[in-house]
C-alpha positions in Angstrom: 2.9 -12.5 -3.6 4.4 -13.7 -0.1 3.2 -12.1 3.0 5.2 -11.6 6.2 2.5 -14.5 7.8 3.6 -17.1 5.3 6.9 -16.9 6.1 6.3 -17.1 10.0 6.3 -12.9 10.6 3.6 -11.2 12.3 3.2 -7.8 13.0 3.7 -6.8 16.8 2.3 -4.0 19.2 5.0 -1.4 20.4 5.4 -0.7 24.2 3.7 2.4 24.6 6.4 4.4 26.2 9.0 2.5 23.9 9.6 5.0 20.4 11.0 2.8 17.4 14.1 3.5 16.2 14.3 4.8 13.1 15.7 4.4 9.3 16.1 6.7 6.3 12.3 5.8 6.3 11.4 7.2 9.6 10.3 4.9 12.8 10.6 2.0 11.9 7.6 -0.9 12.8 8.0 -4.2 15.4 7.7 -7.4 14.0 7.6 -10.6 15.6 9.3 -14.2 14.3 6.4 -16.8 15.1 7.3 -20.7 15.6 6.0 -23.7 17.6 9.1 -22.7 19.8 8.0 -19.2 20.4 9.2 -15.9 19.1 11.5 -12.9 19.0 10.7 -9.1 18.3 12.4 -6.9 16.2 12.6 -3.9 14.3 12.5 -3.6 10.6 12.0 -0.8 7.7 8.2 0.1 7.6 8.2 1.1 4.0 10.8 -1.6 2.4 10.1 -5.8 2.5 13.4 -6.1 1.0 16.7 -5.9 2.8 18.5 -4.6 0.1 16.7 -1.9 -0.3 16.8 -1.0 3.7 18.9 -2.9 5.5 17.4 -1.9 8.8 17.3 -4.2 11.5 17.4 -4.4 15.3 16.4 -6.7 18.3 13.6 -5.4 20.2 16.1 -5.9 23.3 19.2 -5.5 21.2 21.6 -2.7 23.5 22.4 -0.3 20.7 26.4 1.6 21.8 26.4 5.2 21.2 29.1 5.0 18.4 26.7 2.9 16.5 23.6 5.0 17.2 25.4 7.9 15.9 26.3 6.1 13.0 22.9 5.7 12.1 22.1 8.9 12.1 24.5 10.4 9.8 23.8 7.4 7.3 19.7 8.2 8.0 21.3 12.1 6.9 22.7 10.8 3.9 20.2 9.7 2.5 18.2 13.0 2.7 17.3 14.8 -0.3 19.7 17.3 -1.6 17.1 20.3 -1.1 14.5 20.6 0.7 10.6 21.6 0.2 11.3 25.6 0.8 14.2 24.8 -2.0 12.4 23.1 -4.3 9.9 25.7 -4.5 11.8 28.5 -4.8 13.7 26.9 -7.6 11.1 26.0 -9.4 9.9 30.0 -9.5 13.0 30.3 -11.3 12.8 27.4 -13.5 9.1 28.8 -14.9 10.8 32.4 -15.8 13.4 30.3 -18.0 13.1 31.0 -21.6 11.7 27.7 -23.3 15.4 26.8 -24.3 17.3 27.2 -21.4 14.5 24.6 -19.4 16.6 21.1 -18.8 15.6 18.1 -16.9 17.9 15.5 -16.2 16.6 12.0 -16.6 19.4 10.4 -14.7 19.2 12.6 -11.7 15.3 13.1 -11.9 15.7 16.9 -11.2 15.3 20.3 -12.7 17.7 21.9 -13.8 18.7 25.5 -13.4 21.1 27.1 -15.6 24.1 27.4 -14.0 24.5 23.5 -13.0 23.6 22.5 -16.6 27.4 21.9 -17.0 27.5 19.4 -14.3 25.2 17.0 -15.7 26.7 17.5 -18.6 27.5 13.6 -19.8 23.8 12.8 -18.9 20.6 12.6 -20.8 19.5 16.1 -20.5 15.4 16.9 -22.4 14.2 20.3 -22.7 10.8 20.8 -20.4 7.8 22.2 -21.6 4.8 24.1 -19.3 2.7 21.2 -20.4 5.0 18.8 -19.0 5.6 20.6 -15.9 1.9 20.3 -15.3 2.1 16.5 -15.8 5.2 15.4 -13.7 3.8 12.0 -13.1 4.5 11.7 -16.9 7.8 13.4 -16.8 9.2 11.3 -13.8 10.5 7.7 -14.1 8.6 5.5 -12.0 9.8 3.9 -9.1 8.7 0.3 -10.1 10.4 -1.8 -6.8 7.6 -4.1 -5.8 9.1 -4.7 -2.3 9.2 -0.8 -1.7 7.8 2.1 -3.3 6.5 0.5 -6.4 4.8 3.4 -8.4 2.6 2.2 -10.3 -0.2 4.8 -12.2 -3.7 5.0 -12.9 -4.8 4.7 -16.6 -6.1 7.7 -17.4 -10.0 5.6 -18.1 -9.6 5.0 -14.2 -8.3 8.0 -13.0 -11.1 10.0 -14.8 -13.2 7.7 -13.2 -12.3 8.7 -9.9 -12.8 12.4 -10.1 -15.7 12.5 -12.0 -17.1 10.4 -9.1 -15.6 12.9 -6.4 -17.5 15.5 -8.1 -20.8 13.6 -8.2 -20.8 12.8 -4.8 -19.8 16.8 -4.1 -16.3 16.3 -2.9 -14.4 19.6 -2.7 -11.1 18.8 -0.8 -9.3 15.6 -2.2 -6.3 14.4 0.0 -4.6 12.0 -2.7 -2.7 9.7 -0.4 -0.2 7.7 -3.2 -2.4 9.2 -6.3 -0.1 11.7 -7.9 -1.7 11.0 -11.1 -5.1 12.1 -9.6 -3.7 14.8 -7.7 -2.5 16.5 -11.5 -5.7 15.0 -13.1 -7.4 17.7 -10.3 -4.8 20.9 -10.9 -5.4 20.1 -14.4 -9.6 20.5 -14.0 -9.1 23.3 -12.5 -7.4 24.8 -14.9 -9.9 24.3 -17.1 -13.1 25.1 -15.2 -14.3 28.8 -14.4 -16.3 27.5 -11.2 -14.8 27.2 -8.1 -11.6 24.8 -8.0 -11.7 21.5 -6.0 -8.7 21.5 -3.4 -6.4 18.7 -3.6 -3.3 17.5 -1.6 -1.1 14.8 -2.1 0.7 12.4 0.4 3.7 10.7 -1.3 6.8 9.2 0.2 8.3 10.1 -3.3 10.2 13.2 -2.8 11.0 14.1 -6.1 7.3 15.9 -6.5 8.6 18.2 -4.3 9.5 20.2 -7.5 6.7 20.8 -8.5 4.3 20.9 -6.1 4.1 24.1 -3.2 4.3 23.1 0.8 0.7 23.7 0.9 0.0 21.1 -2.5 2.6 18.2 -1.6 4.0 16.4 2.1 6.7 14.1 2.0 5.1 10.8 4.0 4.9 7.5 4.7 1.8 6.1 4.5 3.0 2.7 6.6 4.0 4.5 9.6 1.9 7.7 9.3 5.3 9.4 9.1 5.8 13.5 7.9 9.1 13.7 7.1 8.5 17.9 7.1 8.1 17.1 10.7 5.3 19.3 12.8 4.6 21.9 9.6 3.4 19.5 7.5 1.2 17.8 9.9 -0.4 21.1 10.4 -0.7 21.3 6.6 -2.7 18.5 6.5 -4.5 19.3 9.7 -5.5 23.1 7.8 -6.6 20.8 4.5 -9.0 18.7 6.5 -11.1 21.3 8.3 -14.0 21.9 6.3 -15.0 25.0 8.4 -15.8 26.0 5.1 -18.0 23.7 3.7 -15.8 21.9 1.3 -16.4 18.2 1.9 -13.5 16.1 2.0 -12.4 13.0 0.9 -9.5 10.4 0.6 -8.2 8.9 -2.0 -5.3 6.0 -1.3 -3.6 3.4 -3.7 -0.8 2.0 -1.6 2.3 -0.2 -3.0 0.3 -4.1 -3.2 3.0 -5.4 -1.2 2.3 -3.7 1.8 1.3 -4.9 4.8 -2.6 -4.2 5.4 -2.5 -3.4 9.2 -0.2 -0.4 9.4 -1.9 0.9 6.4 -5.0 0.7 8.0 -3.9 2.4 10.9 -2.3 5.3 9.2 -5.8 5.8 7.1 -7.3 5.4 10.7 -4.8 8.4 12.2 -5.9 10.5 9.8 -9.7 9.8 10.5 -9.3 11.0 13.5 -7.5 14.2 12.5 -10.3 14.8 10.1 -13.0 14.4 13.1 -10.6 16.4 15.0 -11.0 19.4 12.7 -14.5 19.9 12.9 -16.6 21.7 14.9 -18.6 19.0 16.2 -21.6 19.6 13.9 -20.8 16.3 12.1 -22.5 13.1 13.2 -20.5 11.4 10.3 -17.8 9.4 12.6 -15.4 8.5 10.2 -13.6 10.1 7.1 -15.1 9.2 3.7 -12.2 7.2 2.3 -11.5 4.8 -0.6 -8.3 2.0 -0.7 -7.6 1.4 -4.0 -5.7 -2.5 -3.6 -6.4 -6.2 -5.2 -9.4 -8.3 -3.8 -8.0 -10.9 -2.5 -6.7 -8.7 0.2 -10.4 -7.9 1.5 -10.5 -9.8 4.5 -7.6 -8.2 5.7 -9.0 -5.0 5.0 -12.4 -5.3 6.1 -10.3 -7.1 9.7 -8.7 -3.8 10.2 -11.9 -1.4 8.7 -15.2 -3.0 9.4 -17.2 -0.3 7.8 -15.8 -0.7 4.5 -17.0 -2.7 1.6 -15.1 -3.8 -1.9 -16.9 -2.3 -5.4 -17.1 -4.3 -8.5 -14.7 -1.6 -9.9 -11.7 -2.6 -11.9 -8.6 -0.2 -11.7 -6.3 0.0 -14.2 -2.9 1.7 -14.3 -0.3 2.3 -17.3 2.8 1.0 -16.4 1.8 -2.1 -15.1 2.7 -4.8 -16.5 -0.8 -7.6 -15.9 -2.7 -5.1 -13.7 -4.5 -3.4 -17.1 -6.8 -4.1 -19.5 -5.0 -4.9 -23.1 -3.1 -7.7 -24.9 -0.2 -7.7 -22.3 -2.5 -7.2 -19.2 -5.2 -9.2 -18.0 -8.9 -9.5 -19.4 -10.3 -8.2 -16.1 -7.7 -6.4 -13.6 -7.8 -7.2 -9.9 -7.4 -3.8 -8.2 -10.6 -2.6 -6.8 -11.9 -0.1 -5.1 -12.3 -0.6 -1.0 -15.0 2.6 0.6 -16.9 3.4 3.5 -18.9 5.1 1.4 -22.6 4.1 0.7 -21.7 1.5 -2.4 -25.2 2.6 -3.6 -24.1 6.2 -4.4 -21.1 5.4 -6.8 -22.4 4.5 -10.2 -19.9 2.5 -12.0 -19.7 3.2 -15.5 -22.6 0.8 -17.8 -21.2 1.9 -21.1 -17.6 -0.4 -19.7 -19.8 -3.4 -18.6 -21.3 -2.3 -15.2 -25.0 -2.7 -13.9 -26.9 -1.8 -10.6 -28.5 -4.9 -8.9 -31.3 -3.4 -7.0 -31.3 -6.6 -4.5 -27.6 -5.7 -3.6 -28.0 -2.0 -3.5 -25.0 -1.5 -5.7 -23.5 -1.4 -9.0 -21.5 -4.6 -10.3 -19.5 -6.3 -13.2 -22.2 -7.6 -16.0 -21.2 -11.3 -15.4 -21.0 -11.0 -11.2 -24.9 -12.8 -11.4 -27.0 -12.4 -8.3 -27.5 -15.8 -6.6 -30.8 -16.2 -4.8 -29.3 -18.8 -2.3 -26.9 -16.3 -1.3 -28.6 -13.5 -2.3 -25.7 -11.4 -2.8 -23.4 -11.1 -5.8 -20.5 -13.3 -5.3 -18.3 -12.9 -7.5 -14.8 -10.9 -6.3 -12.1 -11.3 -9.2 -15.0 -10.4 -12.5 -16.1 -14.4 -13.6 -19.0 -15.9 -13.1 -19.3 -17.7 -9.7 -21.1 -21.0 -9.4 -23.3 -22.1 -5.8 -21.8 -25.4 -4.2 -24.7 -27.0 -2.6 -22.0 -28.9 -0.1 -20.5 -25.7 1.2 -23.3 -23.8 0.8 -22.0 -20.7 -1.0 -20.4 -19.6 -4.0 -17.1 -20.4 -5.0 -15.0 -20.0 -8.2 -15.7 -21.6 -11.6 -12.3 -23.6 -12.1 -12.7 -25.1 -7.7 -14.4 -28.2 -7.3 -15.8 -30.0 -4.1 -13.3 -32.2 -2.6 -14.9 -34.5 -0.2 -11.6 -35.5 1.5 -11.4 -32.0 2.3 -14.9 -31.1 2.6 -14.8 -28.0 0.8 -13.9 -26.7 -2.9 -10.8 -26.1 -4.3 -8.7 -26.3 -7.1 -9.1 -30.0 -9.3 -5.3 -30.9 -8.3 -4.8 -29.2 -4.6 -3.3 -31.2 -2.5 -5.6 -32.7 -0.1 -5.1 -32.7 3.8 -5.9 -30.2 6.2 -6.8 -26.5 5.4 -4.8 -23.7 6.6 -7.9 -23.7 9.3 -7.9 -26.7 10.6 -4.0 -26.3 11.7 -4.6 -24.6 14.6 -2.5 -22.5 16.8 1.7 -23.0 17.6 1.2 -21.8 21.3 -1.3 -24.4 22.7 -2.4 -26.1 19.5 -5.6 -25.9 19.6 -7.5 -26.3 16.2 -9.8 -23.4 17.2 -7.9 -20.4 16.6 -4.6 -19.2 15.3 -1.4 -18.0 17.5 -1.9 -14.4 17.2 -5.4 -15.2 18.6 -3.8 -17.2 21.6 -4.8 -16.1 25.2 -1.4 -17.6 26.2 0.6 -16.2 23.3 1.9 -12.9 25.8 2.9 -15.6 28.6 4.7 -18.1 26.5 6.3 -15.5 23.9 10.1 -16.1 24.4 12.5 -13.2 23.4 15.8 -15.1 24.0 15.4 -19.0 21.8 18.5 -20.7 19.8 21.5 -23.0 20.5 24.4 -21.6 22.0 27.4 -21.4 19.4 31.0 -22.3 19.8 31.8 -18.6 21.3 29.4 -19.5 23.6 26.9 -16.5 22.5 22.9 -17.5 20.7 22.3 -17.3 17.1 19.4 -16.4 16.0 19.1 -18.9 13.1 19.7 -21.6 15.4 16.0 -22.0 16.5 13.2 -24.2 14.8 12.3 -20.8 12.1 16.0 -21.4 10.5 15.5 -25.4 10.5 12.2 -24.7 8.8 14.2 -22.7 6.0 16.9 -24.8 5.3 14.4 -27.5 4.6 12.3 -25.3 2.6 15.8 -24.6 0.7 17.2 -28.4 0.4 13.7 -29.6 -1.0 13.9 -26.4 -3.8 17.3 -27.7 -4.7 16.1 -31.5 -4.9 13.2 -29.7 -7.1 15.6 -28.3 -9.3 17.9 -31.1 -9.4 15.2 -33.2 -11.2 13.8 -30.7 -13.6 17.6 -30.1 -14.7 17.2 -34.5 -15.4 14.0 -34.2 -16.9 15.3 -31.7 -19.6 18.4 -34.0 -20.7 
């Protein structure tokens, strides 16, 4: 997976007094083009990577005409949904009196359907609905399976059990399921079943089409990456109401955003809502953050712990059903690498010893049976569930499959190239080998909006600078790739 800082895109800072513009998506989030000839800002979808997908895109001091302004906004229009929350619920009040019979969902349109617009959806796939269905609609629902935007992917139901059983161990009674639909039902479905008193539960999803079966005070259209309620101020109060805990209920959150998203606006969001949480209470608290946990892949920890120092990554492995490697199984992987990031006390969530886990009492945790404590670095190493080995050289623990490369002076793969490490090539502003360019103290002063050749017409292109020079090259020496595999197959 390709991140926006391999391919020379960091993530900027907004003026303060400067709102984004926004897409279909809501406000959309600055981004910065980085090269050794400085950068431009501009504004891009916060939810979507791909251009296809949301083909938003604007100059940070691009002059937008009013004509074109306007257009935006009826196109953001069109791509509303066809009814809204209020709608949705009271057409679902009708759907539920339906005889058994006259219930149709249409798998084309992803909707409910009442009886009188049966006859327009008449040449698709229509399936009758049952109250057991209804109550499942993460299983009724196709899932939206886009890895550049709102890839859907859903817990297994050995991981989402999980979960809540630890949420009710740890005497959770509000859940805010932020991307967890399939926890969200797991929880409306406990309660069904329990006499005692029901655990609250609220989900977050910028997938609209729950809307239809979920009330305003269950389900808030939102997007996680720009903390953005498309419900507009009611359903920020709805989640400000859920958070108080005026009552007692503890309350916790429960995330598993898309894997290609970009860590720091997640991070913020989660961080947003923190602070409505500690705005909520009564000041009794000397807890100072909300209990959370970010379900994501490991090798995305130190981003993570960059943005959320007072988390820490379980041994935990996630699975989800529709996945097609991140699962246990013959077409998955033998160990999955979504795991579970908290701010939690890692000591107070036992993982499961019946699936492989044990508690190592130096480490204060619970961990995967082959994560081995090493007394040199008296912690348990291992992130992705193999056995790590100590390099004496480096002085840590490093994969099984690296080896020490003394060219290099530190362990990697047997057939890496050799030369300098992604640390050691320093920073595009100054070039200086001790920090990178978004840690430059001159990176603000010698950040260039304007950069390119002039064309023809006498006006700059964008792709003129040293970022498209860098891509055709990237592009010619793909083709010269393919070229000779194409030979070596004759």
């Amino acid at each position: 997976m390709e991140s926006c800082e391999s391919l020379g895109i960091e993530l900027a800072v907004p003026e303060k007094d400067r709102p984004a513009p926004c897409c279909p998506h809501g406000p959309t989030l600055l981004f910065e083009k980085v090269s050794e000839g400085g950068g431009r800002r501009f504004y891009a979808c916060s939810a979507c990577r791909d251009r296809k997908d949301c083909n938003f895109f604007q100059w940070e001091d691009e002059k937008v005409s009013e004509a074109r302004q306007l257009a935006r906004e009826e196109e953001n229009k069109s791509k509303m949904p066809p009814f809204t929350h209020r709608e949705h619920c009271a057409r679902f009040n009708k759907f539920v009196s339906l005889a058994v019979h006259e219930k149709r969902f249409c798998t084309e349109c992803q909707l409910l359907l009442l009886p009188g617009e049966q006859a327009a959806h008449s040449s698709h796939r229509l399936m009758e609905v049952t109250s057991a269905q209804l109550r499942r609609p993460s299983v009724l629902l196709r899932p939206l399976e886009n890895k550049k935007s709102n890839a859907q992917y859903l817990f297994a139901d050995r991981s989402a059990h999980f979960l809540l059983d630890t949420l009710v161990t740890l005497g959770f009674k509000k859940v805010l399921c932020v991307g967890t639909p399939r926890l969200h039902e797991l929880i409306k479905l406990k309660n069904l079943e329990k006499k005692e008193e029901p655990m609250k539960s609220l989900l977050l999803d910028i997938d609209f089409r729950y809307a239809q079966f979920y009330s305003q005070g269950e389900f808030c259209h939102y997007n996680m990456f720009n903390h953005h309620f498309f419900g507009g101020e009611a359903a920020s109060k709805v989640l400000q109401s859920f958070l108080s805990e005026s009552a007692g209920d503890k309350v916790v959150m429960v995330a598993d955003p898309p894997f290609g998203g970009l860590v720091k606006p997640l991070a913020n969001s989660f961080s947003l809502i923190s602070h409505m949480w500690k705005a909520q209470q009564n000041g009794g608290s000397t807890v100072t953050e909300m209990p959370m946990m970010w379900i994501f892949p490991y090798f995305f920890e130190p981003r993570i712990l960059e943005c959320l120092p007072s988390f820490r990554m379980l041994d935990y492995q996630v699975d989800y059903d529709n996945h097609p490697l991140y699962k246990h199984g013959k077409t998955g992987r033998k160990q999955s690498p979504v795991r579970l990031f908290t701010n939690i006390t890692p000591r107070d969530i036992v993982l499961p010893k019946e699936e492989g886990y044990r508690f190592c009492f130096a480490c204060e945790r619970y961990v995967w049976s082959l994560n081995k404590h090493c007394s040199k670095c008296n912690m348990c190493p291992s992130k992705d569930g193999r056995e790590w080995k100590h390099c004496l050289t480096c002085e840590k623990c490093v994969k099984p499959s690296w080896r020490h490369c003394g060219a290099c002076g530190r362990c990697a793969l047997p057939d890496h190239p050799c030369g300098l490490s992604k640390e050691e090539q320093g920073c595009f502003n100054c070039g200086s080998l001790k920090h990178k360019r978004k840690a430059c103290p001159q990176k603000d002063a010698q950040r260039t909006h304007k950069y390119g050749s002039k064309t023809k017409k006498g006006k700059k292109s964008i792709f003129a600078g040293p970022i498209h020079k860098a891509k055709a090259k990237r592009k010619s020496g793909a083709a010269r790739r393919a070229k000779k595999a194409a030979a070596l197959s004759l």
